[in-house]
C-alpha positions as protocol buffer text, in pm:
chain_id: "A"
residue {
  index: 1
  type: UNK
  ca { x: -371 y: -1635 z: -1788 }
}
residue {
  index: 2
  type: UNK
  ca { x: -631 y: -1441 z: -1656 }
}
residue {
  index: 3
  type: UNK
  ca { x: -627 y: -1608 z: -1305 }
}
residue {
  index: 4
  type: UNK
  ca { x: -260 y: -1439 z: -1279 }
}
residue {
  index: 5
  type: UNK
  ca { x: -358 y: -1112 z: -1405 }
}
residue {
  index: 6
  type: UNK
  ca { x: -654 y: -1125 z: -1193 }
}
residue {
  index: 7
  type: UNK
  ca { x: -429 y: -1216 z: -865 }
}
residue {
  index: 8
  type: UNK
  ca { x: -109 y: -972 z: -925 }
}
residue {
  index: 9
  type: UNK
  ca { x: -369 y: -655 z: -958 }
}
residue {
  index: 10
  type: UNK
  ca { x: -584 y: -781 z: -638 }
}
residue {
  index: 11
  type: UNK
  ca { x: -302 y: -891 z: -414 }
}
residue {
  index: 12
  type: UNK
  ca { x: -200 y: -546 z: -327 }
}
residue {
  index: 13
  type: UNK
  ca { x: -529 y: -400 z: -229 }
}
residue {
  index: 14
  type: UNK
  ca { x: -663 y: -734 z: -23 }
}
residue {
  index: 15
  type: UNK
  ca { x: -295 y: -701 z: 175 }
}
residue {
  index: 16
  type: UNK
  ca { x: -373 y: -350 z: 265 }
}
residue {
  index: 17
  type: UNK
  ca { x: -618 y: -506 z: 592 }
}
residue {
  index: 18
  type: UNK
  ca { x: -345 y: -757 z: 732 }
}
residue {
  index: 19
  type: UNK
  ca { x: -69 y: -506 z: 655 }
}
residue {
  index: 20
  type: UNK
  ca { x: -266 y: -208 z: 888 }
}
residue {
  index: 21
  type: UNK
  ca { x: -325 y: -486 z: 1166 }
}
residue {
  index: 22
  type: UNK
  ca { x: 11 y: -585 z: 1152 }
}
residue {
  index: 23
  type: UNK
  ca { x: 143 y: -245 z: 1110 }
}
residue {
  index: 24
  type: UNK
  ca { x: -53 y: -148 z: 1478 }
}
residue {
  index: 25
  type: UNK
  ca { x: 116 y: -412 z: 1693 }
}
residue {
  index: 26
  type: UNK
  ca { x: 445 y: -315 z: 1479 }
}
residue {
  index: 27
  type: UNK
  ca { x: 459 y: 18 z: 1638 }
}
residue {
  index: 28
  type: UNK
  ca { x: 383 y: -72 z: 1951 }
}
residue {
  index: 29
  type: UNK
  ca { x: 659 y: -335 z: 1984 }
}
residue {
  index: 30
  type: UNK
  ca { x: 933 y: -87 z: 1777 }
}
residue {
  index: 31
  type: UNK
  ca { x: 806 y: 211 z: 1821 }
}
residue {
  index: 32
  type: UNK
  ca { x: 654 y: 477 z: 1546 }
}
residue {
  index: 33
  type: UNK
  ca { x: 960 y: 650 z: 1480 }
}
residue {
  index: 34
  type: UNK
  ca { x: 1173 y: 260 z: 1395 }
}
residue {
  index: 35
  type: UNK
  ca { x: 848 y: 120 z: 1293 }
}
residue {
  index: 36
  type: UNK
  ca { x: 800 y: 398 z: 1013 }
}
residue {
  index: 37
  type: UNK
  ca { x: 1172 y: 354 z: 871 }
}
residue {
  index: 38
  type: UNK
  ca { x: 1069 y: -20 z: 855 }
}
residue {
  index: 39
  type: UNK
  ca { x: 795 y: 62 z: 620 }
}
residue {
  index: 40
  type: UNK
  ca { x: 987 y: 312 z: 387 }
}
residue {
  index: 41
  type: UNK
  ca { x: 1280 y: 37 z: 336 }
}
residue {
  index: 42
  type: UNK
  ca { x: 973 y: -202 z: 287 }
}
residue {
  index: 43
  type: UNK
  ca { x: 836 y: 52 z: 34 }
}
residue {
  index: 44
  type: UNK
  ca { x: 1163 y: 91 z: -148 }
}
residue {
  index: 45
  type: UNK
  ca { x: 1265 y: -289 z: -173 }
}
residue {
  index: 46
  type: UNK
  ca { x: 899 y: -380 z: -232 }
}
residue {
  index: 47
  type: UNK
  ca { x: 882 y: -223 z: -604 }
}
residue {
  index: 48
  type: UNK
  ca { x: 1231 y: -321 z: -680 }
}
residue {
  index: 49
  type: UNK
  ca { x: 1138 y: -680 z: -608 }
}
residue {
  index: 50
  type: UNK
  ca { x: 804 y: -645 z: -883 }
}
residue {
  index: 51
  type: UNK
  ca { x: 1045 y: -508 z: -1138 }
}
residue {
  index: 52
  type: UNK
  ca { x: 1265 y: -717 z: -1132 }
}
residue {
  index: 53
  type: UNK
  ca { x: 1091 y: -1006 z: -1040 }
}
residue {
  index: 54
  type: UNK
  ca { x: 1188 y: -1316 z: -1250 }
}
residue {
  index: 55
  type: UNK
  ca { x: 808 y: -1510 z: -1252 }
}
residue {
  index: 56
  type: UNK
  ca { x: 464 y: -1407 z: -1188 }
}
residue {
  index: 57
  type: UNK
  ca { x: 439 y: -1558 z: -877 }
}
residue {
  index: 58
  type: UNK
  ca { x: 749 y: -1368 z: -673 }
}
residue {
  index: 59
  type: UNK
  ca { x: 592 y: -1067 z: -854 }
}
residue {
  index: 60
  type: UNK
  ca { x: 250 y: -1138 z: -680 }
}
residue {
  index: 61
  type: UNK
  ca { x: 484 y: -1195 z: -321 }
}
residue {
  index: 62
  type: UNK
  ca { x: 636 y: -897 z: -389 }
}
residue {
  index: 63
  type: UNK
  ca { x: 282 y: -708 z: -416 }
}
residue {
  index: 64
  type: UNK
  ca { x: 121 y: -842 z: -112 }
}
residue {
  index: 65
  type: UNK
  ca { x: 440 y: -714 z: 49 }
}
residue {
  index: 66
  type: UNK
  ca { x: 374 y: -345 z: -72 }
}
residue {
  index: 67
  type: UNK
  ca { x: 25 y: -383 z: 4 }
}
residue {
  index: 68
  type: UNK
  ca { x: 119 y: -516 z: 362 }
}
residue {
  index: 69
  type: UNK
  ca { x: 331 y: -156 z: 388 }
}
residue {
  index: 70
  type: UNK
  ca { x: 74 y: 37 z: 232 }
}
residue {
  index: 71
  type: UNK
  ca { x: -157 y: -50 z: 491 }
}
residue {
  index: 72
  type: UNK
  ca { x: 81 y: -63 z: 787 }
}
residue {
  index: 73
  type: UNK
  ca { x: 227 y: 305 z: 692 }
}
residue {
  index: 74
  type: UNK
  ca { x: -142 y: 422 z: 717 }
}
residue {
  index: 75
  type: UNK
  ca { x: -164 y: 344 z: 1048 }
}
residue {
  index: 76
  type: UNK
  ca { x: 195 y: 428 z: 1207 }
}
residue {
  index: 77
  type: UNK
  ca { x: 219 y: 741 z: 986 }
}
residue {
  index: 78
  type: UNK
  ca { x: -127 y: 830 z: 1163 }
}
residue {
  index: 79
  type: UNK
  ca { x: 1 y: 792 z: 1494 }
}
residue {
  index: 80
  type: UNK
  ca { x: 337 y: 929 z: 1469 }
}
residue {
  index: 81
  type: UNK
  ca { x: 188 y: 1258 z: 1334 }
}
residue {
  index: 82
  type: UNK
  ca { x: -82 y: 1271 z: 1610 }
}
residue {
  index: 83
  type: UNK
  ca { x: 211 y: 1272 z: 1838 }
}
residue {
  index: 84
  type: UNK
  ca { x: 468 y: 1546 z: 1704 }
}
residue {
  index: 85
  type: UNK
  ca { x: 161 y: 1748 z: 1545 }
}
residue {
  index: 86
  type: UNK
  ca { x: 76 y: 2071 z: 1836 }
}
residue {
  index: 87
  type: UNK
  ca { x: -216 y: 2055 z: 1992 }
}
């Protein structure tokens, strides 16, 4: 239907906000360095979950979880490099 299509292309890019936010208070409770191997397992289970996902609906879960990383790897990649980059 077109509500579906509609949702599993939109979910990703409306879960990049929370995902940042939540990626913020994620590094400061882990750390960056644990925080950022977090995300890249997140980022490599994420698209195996859409793939392989059996209905439309654990595909669109699966989505707002990559967007979640997306936007949480912006942020802790950010800070880790703006604390191992020279000055």
């Amino acid at each position: 239907s077109n509500w579906e299509i509609s949702t599993v292309v939109s979910v990703t890019p409306l879960s990049v906000i929370p995902g940042s936010a939540l990626g913020g208070m994620m590094a400061d409770r882990l750390g960056r360095w644990r925080s950022l191997l977090a995300i890249c397992i997140l980022l490599v289970v994420g698209p195996l979950g859409i793939a392989l996902a059996p209905s439309v609906h654990i595909m669109i879960l699966f989505r707002a979880l990559v967007g979640g990383g997306i936007g949480a790897g912006f942020v802790i990649v950010s800070m880790y490099l703006a604390e191992v980059a020279p000055t």
